[in-house]
C-alpha positions, 0 to 999 in steps of 0.5 A: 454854177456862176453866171446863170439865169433861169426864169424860176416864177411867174406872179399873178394878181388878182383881186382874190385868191378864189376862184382864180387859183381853182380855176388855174389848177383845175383847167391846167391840171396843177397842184398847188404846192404852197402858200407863204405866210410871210407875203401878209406884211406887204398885205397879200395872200398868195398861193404857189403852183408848180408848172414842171420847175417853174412856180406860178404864183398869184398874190391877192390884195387883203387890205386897202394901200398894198402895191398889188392892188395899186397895180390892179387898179392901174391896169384895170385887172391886166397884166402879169405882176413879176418876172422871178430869175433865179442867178448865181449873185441876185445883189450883183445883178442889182446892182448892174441894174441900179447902175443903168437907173433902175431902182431897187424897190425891196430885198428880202432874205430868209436864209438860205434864200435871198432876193432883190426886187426891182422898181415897176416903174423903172422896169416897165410892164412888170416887177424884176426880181433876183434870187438864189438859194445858198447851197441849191442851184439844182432846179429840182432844190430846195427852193423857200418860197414855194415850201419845203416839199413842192417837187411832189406837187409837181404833175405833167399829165395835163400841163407840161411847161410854162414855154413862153411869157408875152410882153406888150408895148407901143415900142416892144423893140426899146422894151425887149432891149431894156429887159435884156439889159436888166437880166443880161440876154441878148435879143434875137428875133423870133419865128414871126420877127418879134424880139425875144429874150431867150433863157434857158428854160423859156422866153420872153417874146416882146409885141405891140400893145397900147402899154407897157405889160406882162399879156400872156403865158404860154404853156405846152399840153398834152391835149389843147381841146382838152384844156380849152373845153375846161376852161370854157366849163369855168366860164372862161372866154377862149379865142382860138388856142387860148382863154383869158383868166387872171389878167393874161391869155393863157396860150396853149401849144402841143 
């Protein structure tokens, strides 16, 4: 397959694993699937779960001076950390990126998986990062960073997809045009005349906020009153069809 692009994972920050990834796993119904040692050089601890194809992950900070918990301090503990798009060639689309000003901030490559992350501050809102795993486009393949067996993690009784991830910005207008430059998606307009970036597996819905973040994640259910009564068990704040944990509103939808 050439020329694609697939949201492939969300990641969270929090200041601890515990009892965020508990807390995820048991209001949504997940599994978690994995956790890689090989995020400790950048100081983090890091827990994988799948949502259907899509990983959602959340890093935690383990020593003073890592990105992660720069990022925490700066948002005050708000916002979503870093888009992941699996492609067809992450190198060429960092390039295209670096082409438009935007800096690469670190590759990583454990064959057969490559990835090419971009700068924050460049991106606005949120880390970019590009990836493939050489000889796997099928989004039930191998896939290294949420482990060799996460296919079985995955259930679909409580959660049933990640549907849509919120961005917010003074200008989501220029935030959205800029994104969609990065990842190669037009913009479109969605039901309530907000920007959108459309992917094949989600979308990317752009509104207005005081800055620059990754706000919230939409997910598809079986029974909200279901889901938001376990999130207020665990001490969430829920408003309307949602609660608020790990620094997003984590939206619910039939």
């Amino acid at each position: 397959m050439a020329g694609y692009m697939r949201l492939r994972q969300i990641c969270l920050v929090a200041p601890q694993l515990e009892p965020v990834i508990s807390d995820i796993a048991g209001i949504m119904g997940l599994n978690e699937c994995y956790r890689d040692g090989n995020v400790a050089k950048y100081g983090l601890v890091n827990a994988l779960l799948p949502v259907d194809t899509i990983l959602l992950e959340v890093v935690a900070p383990f020593q003073p001076g890592t990105a992660a918990g720069r990022f925490i301090d700066k948002n005050g503990g708000r916002g979503g950390y870093m888009a992941i798009f699996c492609c067809d060639d992450p190198d060429a689309w960092g390039k295209r990126a670096n082409d438009m000003g935007v800096r690469t901030a670190n590759v990583i490559t454990h064959a057969p998986y490559h990835g090419v992350q971009l700068h924050p501050r460049d991106c606005r809102a949120a880390f970019i990062e590009f990836n493939h795993t050489d000889g796997s486009d099928d989004v039930l393949g191998t896939y290294p960073p949420a482990g060799p067996d996460w296919q079985k993690s995955i259930r679909k009784d409580v959660t049933l997809a990640l549907t849509d991830v919120e961005m917010e910005s003074p200008d989501p207008e220029v935030l959205a045009a800029h994104w969609g430059k990065i990842i190669g998606v037009s913009v479109s307009t969605g039901a309530s005349g907000e920007p959108v970036l459309k992917l094949p597996n989600a979308s990317f819905r752009f509104v207005s906020g005081p800055a620059d973040l990754m706000s919230g994640l939409t997910f598809r259910v079986a029974n909200v009153a279901k889901v938001l009564d376990a999130a207020k068990a665990r001490g969430c704040k829920v408003v309307g069809d949602g609660f608020d944990l790990c620094g997003v509103r984590f939206s619910l939808v039939a």
